[in-house]
C-alpha positions in Angstrom: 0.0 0.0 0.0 1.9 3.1 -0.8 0.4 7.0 -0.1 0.4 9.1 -3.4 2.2 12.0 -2.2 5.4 14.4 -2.2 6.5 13.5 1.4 8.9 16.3 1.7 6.6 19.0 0.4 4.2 17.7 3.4 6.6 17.8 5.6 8.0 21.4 5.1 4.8 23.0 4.4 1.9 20.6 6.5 3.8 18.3 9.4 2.7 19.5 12.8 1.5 23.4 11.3 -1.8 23.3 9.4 -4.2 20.5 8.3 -4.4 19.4 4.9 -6.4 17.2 2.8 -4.7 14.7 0.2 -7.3 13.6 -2.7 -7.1 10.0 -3.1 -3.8 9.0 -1.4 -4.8 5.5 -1.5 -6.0 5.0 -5.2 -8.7 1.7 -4.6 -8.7 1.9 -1.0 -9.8 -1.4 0.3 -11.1 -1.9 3.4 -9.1 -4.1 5.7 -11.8 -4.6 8.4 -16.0 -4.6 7.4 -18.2 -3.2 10.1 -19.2 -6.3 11.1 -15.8 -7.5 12.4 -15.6 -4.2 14.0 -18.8 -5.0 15.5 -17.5 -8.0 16.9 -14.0 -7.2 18.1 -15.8 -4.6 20.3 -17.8 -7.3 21.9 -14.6 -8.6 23.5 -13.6 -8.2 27.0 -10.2 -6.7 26.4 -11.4 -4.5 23.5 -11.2 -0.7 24.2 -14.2 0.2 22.6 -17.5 2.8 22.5 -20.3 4.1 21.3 -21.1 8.3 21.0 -24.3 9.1 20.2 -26.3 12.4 19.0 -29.4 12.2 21.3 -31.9 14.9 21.5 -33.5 13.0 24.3 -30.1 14.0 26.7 -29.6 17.3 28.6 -26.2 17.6 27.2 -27.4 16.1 23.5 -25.0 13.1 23.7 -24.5 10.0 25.0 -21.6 7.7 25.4 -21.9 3.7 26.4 -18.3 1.9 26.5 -18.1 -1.9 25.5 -18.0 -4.4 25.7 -21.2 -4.7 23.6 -23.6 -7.1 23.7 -26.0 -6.3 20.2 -26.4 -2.9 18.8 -29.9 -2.8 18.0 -30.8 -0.6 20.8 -29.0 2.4 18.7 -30.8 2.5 15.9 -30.1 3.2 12.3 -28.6 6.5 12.7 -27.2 9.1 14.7 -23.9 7.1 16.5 -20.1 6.3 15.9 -18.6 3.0 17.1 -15.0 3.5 17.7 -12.3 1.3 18.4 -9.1 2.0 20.2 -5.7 -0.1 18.9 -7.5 -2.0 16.0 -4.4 -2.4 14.8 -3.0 -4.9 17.7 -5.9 -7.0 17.3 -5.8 -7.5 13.8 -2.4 -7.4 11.3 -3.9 -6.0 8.8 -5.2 -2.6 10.1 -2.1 -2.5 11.5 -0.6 -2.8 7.6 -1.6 1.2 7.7 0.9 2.3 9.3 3.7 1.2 7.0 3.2 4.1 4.5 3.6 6.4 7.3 7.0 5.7 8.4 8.9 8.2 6.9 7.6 9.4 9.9 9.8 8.3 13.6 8.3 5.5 14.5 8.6 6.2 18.4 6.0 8.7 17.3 3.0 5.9 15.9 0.7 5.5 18.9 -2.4 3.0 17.0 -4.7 2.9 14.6 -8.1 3.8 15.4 -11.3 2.3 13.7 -14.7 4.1 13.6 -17.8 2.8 12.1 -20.8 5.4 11.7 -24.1 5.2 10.6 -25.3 7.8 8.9 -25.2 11.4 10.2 -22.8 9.9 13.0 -19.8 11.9 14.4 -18.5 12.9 18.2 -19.0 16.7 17.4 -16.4 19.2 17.0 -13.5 18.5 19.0 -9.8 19.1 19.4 -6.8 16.2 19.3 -3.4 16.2 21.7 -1.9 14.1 18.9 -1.1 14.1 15.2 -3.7 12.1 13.0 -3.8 10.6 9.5 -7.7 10.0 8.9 -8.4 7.3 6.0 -11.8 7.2 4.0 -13.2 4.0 3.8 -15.5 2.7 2.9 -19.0 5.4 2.6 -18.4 9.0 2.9 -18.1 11.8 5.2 -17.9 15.5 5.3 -15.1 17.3 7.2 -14.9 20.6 8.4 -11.0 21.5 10.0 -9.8 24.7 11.0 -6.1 25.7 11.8 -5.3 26.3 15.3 -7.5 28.9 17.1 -8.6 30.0 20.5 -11.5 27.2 21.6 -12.9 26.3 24.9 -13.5 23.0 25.7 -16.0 21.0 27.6 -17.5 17.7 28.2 -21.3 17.5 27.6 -20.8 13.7 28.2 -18.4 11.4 30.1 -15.5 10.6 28.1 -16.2 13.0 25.6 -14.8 16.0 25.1 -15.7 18.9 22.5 -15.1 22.5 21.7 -17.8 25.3 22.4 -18.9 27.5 19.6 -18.2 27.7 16.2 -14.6 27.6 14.3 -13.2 29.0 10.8 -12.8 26.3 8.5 -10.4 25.7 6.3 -10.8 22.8 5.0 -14.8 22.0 4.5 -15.3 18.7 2.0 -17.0 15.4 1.6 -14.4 12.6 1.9 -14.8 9.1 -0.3 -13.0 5.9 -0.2 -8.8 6.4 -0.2 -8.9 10.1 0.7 -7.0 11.0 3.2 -7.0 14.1 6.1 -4.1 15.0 7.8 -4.8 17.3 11.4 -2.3 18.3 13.4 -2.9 18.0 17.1 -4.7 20.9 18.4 -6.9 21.7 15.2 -10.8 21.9 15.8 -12.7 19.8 13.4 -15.7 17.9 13.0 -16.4 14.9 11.1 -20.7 14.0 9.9 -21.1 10.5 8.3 -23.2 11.1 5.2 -23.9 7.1 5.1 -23.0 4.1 6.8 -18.7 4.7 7.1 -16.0 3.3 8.0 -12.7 5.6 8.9 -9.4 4.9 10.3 -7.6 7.0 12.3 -3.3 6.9 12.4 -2.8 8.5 15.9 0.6 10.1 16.3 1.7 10.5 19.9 2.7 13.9 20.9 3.8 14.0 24.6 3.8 17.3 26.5 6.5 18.4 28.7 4.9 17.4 31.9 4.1 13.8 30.5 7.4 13.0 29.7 9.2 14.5 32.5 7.0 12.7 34.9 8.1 9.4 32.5 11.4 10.7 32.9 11.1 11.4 36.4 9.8 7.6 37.4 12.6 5.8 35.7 15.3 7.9 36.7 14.7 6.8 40.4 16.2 4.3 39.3 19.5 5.0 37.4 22.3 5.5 40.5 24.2 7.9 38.2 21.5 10.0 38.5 21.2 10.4 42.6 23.6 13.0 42.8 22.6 15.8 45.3 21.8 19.0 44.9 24.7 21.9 46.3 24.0 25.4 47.3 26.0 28.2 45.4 28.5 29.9 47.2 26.3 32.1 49.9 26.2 34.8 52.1 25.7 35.4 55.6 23.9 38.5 54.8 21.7 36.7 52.2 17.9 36.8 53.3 16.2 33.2 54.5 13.0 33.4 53.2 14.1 35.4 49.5 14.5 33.1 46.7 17.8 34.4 45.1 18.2 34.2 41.6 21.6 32.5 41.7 19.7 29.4 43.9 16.9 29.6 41.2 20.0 29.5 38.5 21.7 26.8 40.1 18.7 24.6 40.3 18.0 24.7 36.9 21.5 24.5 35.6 21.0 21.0 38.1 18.5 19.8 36.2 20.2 20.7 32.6 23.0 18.8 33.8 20.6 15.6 34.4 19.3 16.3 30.9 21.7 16.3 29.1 23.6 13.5 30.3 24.6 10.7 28.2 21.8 8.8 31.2 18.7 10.4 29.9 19.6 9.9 26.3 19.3 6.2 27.1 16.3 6.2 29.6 14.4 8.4 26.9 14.9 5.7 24.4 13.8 3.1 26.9 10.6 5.6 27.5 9.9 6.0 24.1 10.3 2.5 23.3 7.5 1.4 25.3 4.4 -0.2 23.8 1.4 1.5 24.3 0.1 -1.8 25.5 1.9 -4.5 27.3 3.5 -6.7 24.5 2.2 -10.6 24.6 4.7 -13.0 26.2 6.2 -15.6 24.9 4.9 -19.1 26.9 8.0 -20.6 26.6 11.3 -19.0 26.7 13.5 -19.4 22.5 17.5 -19.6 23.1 19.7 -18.6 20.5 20.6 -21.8 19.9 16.8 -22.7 18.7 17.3 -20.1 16.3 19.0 -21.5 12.8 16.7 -24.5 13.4 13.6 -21.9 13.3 14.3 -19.8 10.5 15.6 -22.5 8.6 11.7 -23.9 8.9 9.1 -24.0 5.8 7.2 -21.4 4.8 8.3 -20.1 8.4 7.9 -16.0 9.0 8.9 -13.5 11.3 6.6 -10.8 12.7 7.2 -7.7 14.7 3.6 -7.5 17.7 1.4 -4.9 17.3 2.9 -2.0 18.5 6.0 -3.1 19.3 8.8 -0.5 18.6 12.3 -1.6 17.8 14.6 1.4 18.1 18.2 2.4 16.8 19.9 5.1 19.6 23.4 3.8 18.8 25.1 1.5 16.8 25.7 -0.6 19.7 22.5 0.1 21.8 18.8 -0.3 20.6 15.6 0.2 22.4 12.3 -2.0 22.2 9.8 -2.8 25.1 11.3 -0.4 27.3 14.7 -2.4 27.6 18.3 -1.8 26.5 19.7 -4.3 24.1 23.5 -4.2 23.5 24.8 -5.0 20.2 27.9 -6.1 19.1 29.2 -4.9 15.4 28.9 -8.5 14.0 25.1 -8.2 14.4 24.3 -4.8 13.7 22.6 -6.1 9.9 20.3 -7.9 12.2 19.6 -5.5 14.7 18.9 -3.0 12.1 16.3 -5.7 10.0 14.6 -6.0 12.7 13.9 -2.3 13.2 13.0 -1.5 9.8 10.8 -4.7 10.0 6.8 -4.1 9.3 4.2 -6.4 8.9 5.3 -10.3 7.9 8.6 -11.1 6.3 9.4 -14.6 5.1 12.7 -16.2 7.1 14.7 -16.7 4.5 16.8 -13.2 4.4 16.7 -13.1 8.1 18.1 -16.5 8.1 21.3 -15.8 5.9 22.3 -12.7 8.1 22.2 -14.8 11.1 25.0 -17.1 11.7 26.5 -16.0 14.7 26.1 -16.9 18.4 25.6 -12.9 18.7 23.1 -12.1 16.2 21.1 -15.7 17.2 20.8 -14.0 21.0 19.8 -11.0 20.0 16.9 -12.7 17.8 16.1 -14.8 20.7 15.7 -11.8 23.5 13.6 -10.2 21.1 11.1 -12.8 20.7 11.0 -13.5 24.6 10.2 -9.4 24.5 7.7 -10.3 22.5 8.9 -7.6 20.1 9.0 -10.3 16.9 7.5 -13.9 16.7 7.9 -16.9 14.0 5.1 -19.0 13.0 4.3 -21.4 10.4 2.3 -20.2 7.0 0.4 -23.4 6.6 -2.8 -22.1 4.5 
């Protein structure tokens, strides 16, 4: 599946500053999920799933019921959105989606969300905290986005947040199959289902500074190099106890730069960003390296990295994935780096003729008891 557009030009011009709207990005967009799949997958316990609805019947004008469902005929033919958090780690090919978006860091991909509306169904205008690629499938759907502009917000229903009043548009067009909308995080907009539609949304994480310092904050606790205590700057008998001096104010923060800017951090941000948004699936039984040759070397064997597993590159001899360090030696660097650019299933074979050592074998096995990648057996 490849996205029909100049990359660069989006990324100078569009990337994080205004919406845009890309005409047919996906020339014969198929759907990779129906609605009745969707339906089902958000009838599971572990499914992160609800339902908004436009009801005139509600103080507020809208309701919201989280899954799991049971049957969906108490909604009616119209008016409501079914939406589906992380479709993509339930089923590989939503998750296939993402790959024409990684000329984007892939730290950066949080999941792929999947909405199914009946017609004139929508959650109202609303801003995002993230970056978001929205697909057309299958039906259509008209879109109204603005650029960033002063909005209140407010929640006229639990779990649902919207903005009060109206907002300049500038973007304001139906959507069909294999269109594609890009907003960037913070940009009111409002999407109306003009028939039965399917959309999927490619949510980019955008942390804020408190989010990631309060990350940051929790796994420093427990890097030793990092426990250092603060000292005063030289002071004065004469100094005031209860003023807050600008050299103490200058000397904490230059504390803090210090911390930040260690080689430490660079290394616990990558074990931060590295995380899953979801805890990755673990292996039942444990794969040693020497398992390896004999596994790859299987029939119509493949390789697969989990759903939302991140496999990340911070050195040549340190990558990132599930939160954990793993150290690699130069002899199995080709591997290391497969494995990251790895997306969707890959057939053993290549893999296979760049592993021969007992290094590159471990570091194949410690990731598939990370349950970043896992082999199985093609037997359709």
């Amino acid at each position: 599946m490849k996205l029909a557009f100049d990359k660069d030009d989006f990324l100078a011009n569009y990337w994080q500053k205004k919406p845009c709207l890309i005409r047919q990005g996906f020339a014969d967009f198929t759907d990779p999920v129906s609605p009745e799949i969707l339906a089902g997958l958000a009838m599971e316990e572990g499914a992160d799933s609800r339902v908004i609805e436009s009801r005139a019947d509600t103080e507020s004008g809208w309701l919201v019921t989280h899954g799991p469902f049971e049957d969906y005929e108490k909604f009616g033919e119209t008016d409501w959105t079914l939406l589906v958090q992380s479709v993509n780690e339930w089923l590989p090919d939503v998750g296939e989606l993402i790959t024409p978006f990684r000329f984007l860091p892939d730290w950066r991909i949080d999941d792929v969300m999947v909405s199914f509306s009946c017609e004139n169904g929508g959650v109202g205008p609303h801003m995002d905290q993230y970056d978001v690629f929205i697909i057309q499938g299958a039906g259509s759907r008209h879109w109204r986005v603005g650029e960033r502009q002063a909005m209140q917000e407010h929640q006229p229903a639990e779990d649902l947040c919207q903005i009060k009043g109206e907002f300049n548009a500038v973007i304001d067009e139906h959507l069909t199959a294999g269109d594609v909308l890009y907003i960037p995080a913070g940009c009111p907009h409002d999407g109306i289902s003009l028939e039965p539609s399917l959309n999927y949304s490619v949510g980019f994480r955008a942390p804020s500074k408190a989010e990631l310092l309060l990350q940051l904050g929790d796994i420093a606790m427990q890097q030793e190099s990092l426990q250092d205590r603060y000292q005063d700057p030289t002071l004065s008998s004469k100094s005031v106890s209860w003023v807050i001096e600008k050299t103490q104010l200058d000397a904490l923060k230059q504390f803090l730069k210090d911390a930040l800017e260690s080689d430490e951090t660079d290394a616990l941000l990558a074990k931060i960003i590295s995380q899953s948004k979801r805890p990755l699936p673990e292996p039942e039984l444990l794969t040693t390296a020497e398992q390896i040759p004999t596994l790859l070397a299987q029939q119509n064997a493949f390789i697969e990295k989990a759903s939302g597993a991140r496999f990340l590159k911070l050195s040549d001899k340190q990558f990132y994935g599930n939160g954990e360090v793993f150290q690699v030696v130069q002899e199995a660097l080709p591997v290391a780096e497969w494995l990251a650019q790895l997306q969707g299933s890959e057939a053993t074979e290549e893999l296979a003729k760049l592993a021969k050592s007992p290094a590159e074998c471990e570091l194949i096995a410690e990731a598939i008891n990370q349950g970043i990648i896992y082999l199985y057996i093609d037997e359709s």
